[in-house]
C-alpha positions in Angstrom: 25.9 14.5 7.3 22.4 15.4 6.2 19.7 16.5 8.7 16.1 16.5 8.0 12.9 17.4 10.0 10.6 14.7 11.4 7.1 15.0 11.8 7.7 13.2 14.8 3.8 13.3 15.9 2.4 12.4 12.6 4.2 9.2 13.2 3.5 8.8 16.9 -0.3 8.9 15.9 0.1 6.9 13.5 2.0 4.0 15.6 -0.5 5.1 18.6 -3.4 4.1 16.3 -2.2 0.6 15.3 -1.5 0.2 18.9 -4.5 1.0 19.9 -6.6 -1.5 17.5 -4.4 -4.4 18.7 -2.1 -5.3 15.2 1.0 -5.8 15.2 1.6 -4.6 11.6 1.4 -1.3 9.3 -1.5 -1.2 6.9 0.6 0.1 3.6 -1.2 3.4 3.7 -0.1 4.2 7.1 3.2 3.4 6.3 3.0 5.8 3.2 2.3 8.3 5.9 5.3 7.4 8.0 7.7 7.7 5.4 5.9 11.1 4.4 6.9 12.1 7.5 11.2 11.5 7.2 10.6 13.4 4.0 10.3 10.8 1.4 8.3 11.4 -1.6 5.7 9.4 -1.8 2.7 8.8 -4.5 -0.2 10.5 -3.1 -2.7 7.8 -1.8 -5.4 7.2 -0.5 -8.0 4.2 0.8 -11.4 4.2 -0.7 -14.4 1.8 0.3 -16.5 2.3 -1.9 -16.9 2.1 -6.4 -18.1 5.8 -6.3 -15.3 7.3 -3.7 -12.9 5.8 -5.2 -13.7 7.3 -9.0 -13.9 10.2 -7.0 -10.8 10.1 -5.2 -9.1 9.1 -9.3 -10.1 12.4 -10.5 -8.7 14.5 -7.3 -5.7 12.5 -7.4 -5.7 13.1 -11.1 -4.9 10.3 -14.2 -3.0 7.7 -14.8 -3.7 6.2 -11.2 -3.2 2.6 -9.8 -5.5 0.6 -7.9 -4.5 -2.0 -5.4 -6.1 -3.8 -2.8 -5.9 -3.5 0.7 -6.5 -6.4 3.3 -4.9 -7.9 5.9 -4.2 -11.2 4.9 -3.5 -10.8 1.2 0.2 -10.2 0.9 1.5 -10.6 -2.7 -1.7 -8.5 -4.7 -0.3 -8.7 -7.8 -0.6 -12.9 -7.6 -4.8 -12.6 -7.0 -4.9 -9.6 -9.5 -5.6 -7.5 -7.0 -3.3 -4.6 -8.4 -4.2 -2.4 -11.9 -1.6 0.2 -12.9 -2.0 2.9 -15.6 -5.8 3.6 -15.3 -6.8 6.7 -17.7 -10.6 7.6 -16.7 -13.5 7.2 -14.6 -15.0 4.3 -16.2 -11.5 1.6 -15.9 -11.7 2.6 -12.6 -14.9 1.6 -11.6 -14.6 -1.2 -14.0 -11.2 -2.6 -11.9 -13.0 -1.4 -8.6 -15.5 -4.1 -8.9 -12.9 -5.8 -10.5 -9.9 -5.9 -7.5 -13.0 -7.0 -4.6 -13.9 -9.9 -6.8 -10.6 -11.4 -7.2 -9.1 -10.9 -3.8 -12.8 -12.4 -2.8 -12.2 -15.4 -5.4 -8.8 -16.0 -4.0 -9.3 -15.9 -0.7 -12.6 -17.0 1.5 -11.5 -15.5 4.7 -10.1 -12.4 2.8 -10.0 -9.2 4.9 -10.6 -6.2 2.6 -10.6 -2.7 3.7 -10.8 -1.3 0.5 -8.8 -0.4 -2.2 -5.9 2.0 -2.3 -6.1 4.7 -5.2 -2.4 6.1 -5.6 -0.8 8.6 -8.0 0.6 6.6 -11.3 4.7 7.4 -11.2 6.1 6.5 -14.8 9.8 5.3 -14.3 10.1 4.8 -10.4 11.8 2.7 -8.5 9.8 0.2 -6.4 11.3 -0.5 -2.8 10.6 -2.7 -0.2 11.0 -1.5 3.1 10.0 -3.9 6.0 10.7 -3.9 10.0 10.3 -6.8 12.0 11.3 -7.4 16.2 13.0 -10.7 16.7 13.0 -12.0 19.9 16.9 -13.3 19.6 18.0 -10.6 17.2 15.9 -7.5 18.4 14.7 -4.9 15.7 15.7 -6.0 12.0 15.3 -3.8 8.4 14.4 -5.0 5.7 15.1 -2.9 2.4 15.3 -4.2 -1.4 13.8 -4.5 -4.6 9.6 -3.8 -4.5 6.8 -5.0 -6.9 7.1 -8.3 -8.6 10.6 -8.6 -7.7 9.7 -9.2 -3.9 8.2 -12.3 -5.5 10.9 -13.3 -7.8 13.4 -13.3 -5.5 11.7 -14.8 -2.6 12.1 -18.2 -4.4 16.4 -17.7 -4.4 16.1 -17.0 -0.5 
């Protein structure tokens, strides 16, 4: 069997700051961090607030980039277009900036955006969709599959 190191406090302060805010969920940045810490390799990533850190935050990261957006209460982006892979310069991304906030504004009236997540562009990746929920019958359950549009796909055979 394989060990691995733990950042065993990144996650704690992690967990210890969702806590402390009063959710009772992971933002998906946060849980990029969480899995950084077991030693997955991650996309770098990053949440933006603004049209002008987020350009910014495109050229550290370095192009092609994706944009998605990142709210509480918007679950499947990619159905209120708020997700744009493959961006190659400064200008798409400001252009899909503004973009992103309008539709998940349009498509939502009580929508709860915190920004939008800038992430390294992987060609040929996997997506995966890992998920964690406590049932009060059942205790702690994992959830792990298929990611991207096929979470959507496939929700309609369950």
């Amino acid at each position: 069997m394989e060990a691995f190191e733990v950042a065993r406090d990144d996650v704690r302060r992690v967990f210890d700051k969702v806590r402390s805010q009063g959710r009772n969920y992971v933002r998906e940045t946060e849980a990029m961090e969480v899995l950084k810490s077991y030693g997955f390799h991650i996309p770098k990533s990053q949440l933006t607030t603004t049209e002008d850190e987020c350009a910014k935050l495109s050229e550290e990261i370095g192009y092609p980039v994706v944009l998605k957006v990142s709210s509480s209460n918007i679950v499947h982006k990619t159905d209120i277009g708020g997700v744009e892979l493959n961006l190659k310069n400064t200008l798409e991304v400001r252009e899909v900036f503004r973009k992103i906030i309008e539709n998940a504004k349009r498509s939502k009236d009580d929508a709860k955006i915190l920004g939008v997540n800038v992430q390294e562009f992987v060609a040929n990746g996997k997506e995966m969709i890992i998920g964690m929920k406590r049932d009060p019958q059942f205790g702690p359950l994992l959830m792990f599959g298929l990611g991207g549009i096929y979470v959507q796909v496939f929700r309609y055979f369950l």
